[in-house]
Each structure stands twice: as structure tokens, then as C-alpha cells.
C-alpha positions in Angstrom: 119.5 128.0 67.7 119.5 131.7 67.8 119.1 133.6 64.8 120.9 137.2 64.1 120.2 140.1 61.7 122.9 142.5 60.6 123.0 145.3 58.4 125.9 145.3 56.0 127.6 148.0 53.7 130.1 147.2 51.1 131.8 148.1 48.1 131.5 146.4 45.2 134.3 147.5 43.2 136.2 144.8 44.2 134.0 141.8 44.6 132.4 139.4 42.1 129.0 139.8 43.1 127.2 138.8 46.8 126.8 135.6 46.2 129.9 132.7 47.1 131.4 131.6 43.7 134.0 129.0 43.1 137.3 130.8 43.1 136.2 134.3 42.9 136.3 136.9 45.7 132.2 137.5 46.7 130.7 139.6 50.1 129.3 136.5 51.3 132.6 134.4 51.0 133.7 137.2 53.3 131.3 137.1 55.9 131.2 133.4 55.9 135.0 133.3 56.3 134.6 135.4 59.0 132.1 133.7 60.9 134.1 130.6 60.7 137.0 132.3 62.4 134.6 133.3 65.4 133.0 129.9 65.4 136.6 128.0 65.7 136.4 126.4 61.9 132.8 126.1 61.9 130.9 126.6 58.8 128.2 129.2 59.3 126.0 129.7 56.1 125.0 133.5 55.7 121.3 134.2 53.9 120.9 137.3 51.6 117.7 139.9 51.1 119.1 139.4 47.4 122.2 139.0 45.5 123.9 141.9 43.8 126.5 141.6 40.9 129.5 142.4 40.5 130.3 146.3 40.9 127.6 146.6 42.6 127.3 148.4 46.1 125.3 147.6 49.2 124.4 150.8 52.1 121.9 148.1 53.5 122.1 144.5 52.4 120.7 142.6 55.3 122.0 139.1 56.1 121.0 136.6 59.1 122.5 133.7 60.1 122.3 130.9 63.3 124.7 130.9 65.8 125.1 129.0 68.9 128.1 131.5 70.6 126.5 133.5 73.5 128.3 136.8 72.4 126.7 139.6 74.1 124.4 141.4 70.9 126.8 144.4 71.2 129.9 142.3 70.1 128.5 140.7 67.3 129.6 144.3 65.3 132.8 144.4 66.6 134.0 140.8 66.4 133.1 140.6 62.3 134.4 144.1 61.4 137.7 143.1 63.4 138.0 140.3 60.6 136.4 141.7 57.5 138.5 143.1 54.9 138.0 147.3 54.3 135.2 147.1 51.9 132.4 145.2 53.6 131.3 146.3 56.9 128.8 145.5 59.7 127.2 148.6 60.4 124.1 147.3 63.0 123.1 143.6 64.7 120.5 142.9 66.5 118.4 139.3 67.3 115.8 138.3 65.6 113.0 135.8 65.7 114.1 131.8 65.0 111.4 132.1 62.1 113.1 135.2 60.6 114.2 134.9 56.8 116.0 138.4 55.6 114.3 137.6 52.2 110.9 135.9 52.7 109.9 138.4 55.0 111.2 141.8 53.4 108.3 143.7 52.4 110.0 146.0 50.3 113.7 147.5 49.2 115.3 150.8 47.7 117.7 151.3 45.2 119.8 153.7 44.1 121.2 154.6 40.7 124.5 157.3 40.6 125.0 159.3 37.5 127.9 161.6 37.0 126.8 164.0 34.3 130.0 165.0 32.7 132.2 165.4 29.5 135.0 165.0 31.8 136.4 161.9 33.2 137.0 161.9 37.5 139.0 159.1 38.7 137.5 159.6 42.3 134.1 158.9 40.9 135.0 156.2 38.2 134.1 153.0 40.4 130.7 155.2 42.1 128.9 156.6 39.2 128.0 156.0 36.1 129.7 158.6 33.8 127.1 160.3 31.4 128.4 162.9 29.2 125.3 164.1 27.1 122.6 166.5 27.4 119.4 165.5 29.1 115.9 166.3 29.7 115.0 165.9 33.0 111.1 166.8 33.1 111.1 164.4 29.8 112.8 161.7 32.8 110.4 162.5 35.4 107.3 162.4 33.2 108.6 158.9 31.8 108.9 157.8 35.6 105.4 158.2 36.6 105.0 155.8 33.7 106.6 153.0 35.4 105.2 153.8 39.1 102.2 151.3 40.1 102.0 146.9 39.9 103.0 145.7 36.6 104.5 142.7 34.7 108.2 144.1 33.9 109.2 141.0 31.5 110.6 144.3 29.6 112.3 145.6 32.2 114.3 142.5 33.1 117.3 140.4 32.1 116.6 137.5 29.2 118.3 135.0 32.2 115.7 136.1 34.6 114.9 133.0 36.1 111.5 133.5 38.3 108.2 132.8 36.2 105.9 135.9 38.0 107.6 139.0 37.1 104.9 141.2 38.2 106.4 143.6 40.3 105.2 147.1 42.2 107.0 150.1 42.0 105.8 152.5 44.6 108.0 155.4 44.1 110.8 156.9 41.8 112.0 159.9 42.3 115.4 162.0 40.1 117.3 164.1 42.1 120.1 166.6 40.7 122.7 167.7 42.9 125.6 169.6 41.6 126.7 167.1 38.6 125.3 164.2 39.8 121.7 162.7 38.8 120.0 160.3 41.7 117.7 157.7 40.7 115.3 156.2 43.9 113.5 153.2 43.0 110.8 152.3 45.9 109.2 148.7 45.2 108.0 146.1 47.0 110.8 143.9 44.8 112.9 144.2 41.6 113.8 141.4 38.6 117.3 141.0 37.8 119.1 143.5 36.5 115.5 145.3 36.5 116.7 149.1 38.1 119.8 148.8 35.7 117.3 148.3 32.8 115.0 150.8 34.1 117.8 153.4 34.5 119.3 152.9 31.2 116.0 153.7 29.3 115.3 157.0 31.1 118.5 158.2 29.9 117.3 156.8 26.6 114.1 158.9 26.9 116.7 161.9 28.3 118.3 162.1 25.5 115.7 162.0 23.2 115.5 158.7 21.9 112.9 157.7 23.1 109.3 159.7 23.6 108.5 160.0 27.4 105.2 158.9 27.0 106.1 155.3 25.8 106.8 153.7 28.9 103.2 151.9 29.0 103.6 150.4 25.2 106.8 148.8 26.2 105.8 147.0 29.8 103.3 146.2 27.7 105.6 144.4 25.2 106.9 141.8 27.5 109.9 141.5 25.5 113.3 142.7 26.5 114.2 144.1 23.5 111.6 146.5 23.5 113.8 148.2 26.5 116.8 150.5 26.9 120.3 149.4 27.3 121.5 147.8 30.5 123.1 150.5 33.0 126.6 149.7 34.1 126.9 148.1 37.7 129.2 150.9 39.5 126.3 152.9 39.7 124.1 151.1 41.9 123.6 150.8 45.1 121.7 148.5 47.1 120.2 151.3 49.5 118.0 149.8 52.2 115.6 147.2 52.8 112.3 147.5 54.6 110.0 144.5 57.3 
């Protein structure tokens, strides 16, 4: 059966996470419900590259699915954004190979972490960004980065209900960007634990701010132990940004 890859964008403000939960209103309940209103009442099941929680945003989650319709590639856009609600989006389709799996074969994904730094509260930024209102160091931010850049186990770096064994991981690349009041993270790995960039954004803030010393990124990856960490980020802040094959 024909397989298809799309590219989707949504926003999470609104949604209990990716993944289809009993009663609760999830991104993939919506694109499943739509592709059983194109496929007459059919259930078509929708694979991930990765779940993201709730509040969290997607620019490019990828999803495929199997389909027997012989829609013309160009429609497969159009038909789905005709039935999805405002906040999730198809934004590219294209075919791809019967032995293509959005996850298995992803070599690598980038995430982004928003923070608004500001006393002052902005309603238009609320559900976007995380709101920081303290003074911070950003050499002291950068210098801890380059700590965390290379192939290491990030046990530390991870949620407690992390549920995969192997949590060795390689980061390739962060980079903090300022622009006007807002502070970018970019996270570049070849994959990420759960809740890992949330955990790795909330203790550079920590080292930011000064409570924590920049150079003590090695000691604690090589804790293995959550607690040895920074808080958790808040979701609104992250975005799912693209993922690379």
C-alpha cells in the first residue's frame, strides 16, 4: 500500500500532547480524524518522529501513514488542511518509500527553546515563550553549552519516567541567540530523552543566573542522577523545529 510523508506544524497550546489519549484533545486524534473523513470511515493510523507534550509546539513534526486513495500527491495538502482544525497544519506531502518509518529512519532532529526575558508580563507571548524575568549571563550560558555538546549518557538530563534503557545521546550543536528580548535555544542531536531539552534549558538559566558555575556541566552528566540537574523548563516554550533523513 502506498506510504506518505507529511510535514506538520501545530500549536500546542491547546492540545494534550501528540500522542491519542482517551478523552483528551491530541494532534494525532486530529489528523487521524481527518484521515478517516477522506477514507469514508476508515481508520488510518498516523506514525510520529516523536511525541511531544502538552504545550508543546511542532514547526516540523513529520508523520506518515498508508493509504490506498489514488489522490494526486498535490491534494493530499489540501484535502487534510480543509478538515483540520486552525492549530495543526499540513505544510508539505510528498510519497515515500513502503519501507519508510518517520522515526526509525530520522537521523537527527532540532529543537527550539523560546525565552522572553522580561519583568513584564505580555499576553501575546504568554502561550510562546517562557517568561524569564531575571538577570543573566550569557557567555556564562554559552560556555556551559559547549559542556554538553559531543555523545554522552544524559541519565541527568532526562525525566525519572524516562522509559528507554540507553540514554546515550549526541548533541551536535547548541547554539543561544538574543534577539531584541527574546533568548533562542537550538539544540542539534542526533536524538533527545524525554523531557531532555526542557531539562537542559532549565539548567542553563540556572547557570545564567548564577547558581550554578558554568564549568559544571561535565560533573553532573557524569552523575547520572536527575537530581543533580536544573529544574524542568515549562512546555510553551518549545518547539519541535525540524527533523532531518
Amino acid at each position: 500500500m502506498p506510504r506518505f510523508k507529511c510535514i506538520v506544524t501545530y500549536d500546542g497550546t491547546l492540545f494534550a500532547g501528540y500522542q491519542v489519549q482517551p478523552n483528551k484533545r491530541t494532534v494525532q486524534g486530529e489528523l487521524e480524524r481527518a484521515l478517516k473523513k477522506i477514507h469514508k470511515g476508515e481508520d488510518i493510523r498516523v506514525t510520529a518522529s516523536g511525541r511531544t507534550d502538552a504545550g508543546v509546539h511542532a514547526r516540523g513534526q513529520v508523520i506518515h501513514f498508508d493509504s490506498p486513495l489514488n489522490i494526486p500527491l498535490e491534494k493530499w495538502e489540501i484535502a487534510l488542511n480543509s478538515l483540520l482544525p486552525d492549530d495543526v497544519a499540513v505544510i508539505g506531502a510528498a510519497r515515500a518509500a513502503e519501507d519508510f518509518h518517520v522515526r526509525f529512519d530520522a537521523k537527527g532532529k532540532e529543537y527550539r527553546y523560546l525565552v522572553h526575558l522580561s519583568s513584564r508580563r505580555d499576553p501575546f507571548k504568554r502561550h510562546y515563550a517562557y517568561q524569564f524575568p531575571y538577570a543573566l549571563n550569557i557567555d556564562s550560558i554559552k560556555k556551559a553549552a559547549a559542556g554538553l555538546v559531543g555523545t554522552h549518557d544524559f541519565t541527568s538530563f532526562c525525566s525519572a519516567k524516562t522509559e528507554v534503557e540507553d540514554k546515550v545521546r549526541e548533541i551536535q550543536e547548541i547554539e543561544v541567540l538574543e534577539e531584541g528580548d527574546m533568548l533562542i535555544f537550538r539544540f542539534k542531536g542526533t536524538g533527545f530523552l524525554y523531557n531532555m531539552v526542557r531539562i537542559l534549558t532549565g539548567t542553563l538559566l540556572e547557570v545564567g543566573s548564577g547558581e550554578r558555575d558554568a564549568d559544571s556541566m561535565p560533573a553532573i552528566i557524569e552523575e547520572k542522577n536527575r537530581s543533580a540537574a536544573g529544574k524542568t523548563a515549562p512546555p510553551q516554550g518549545l518547539y519541535l523545529w525540524k527533523v532531518f533523513y
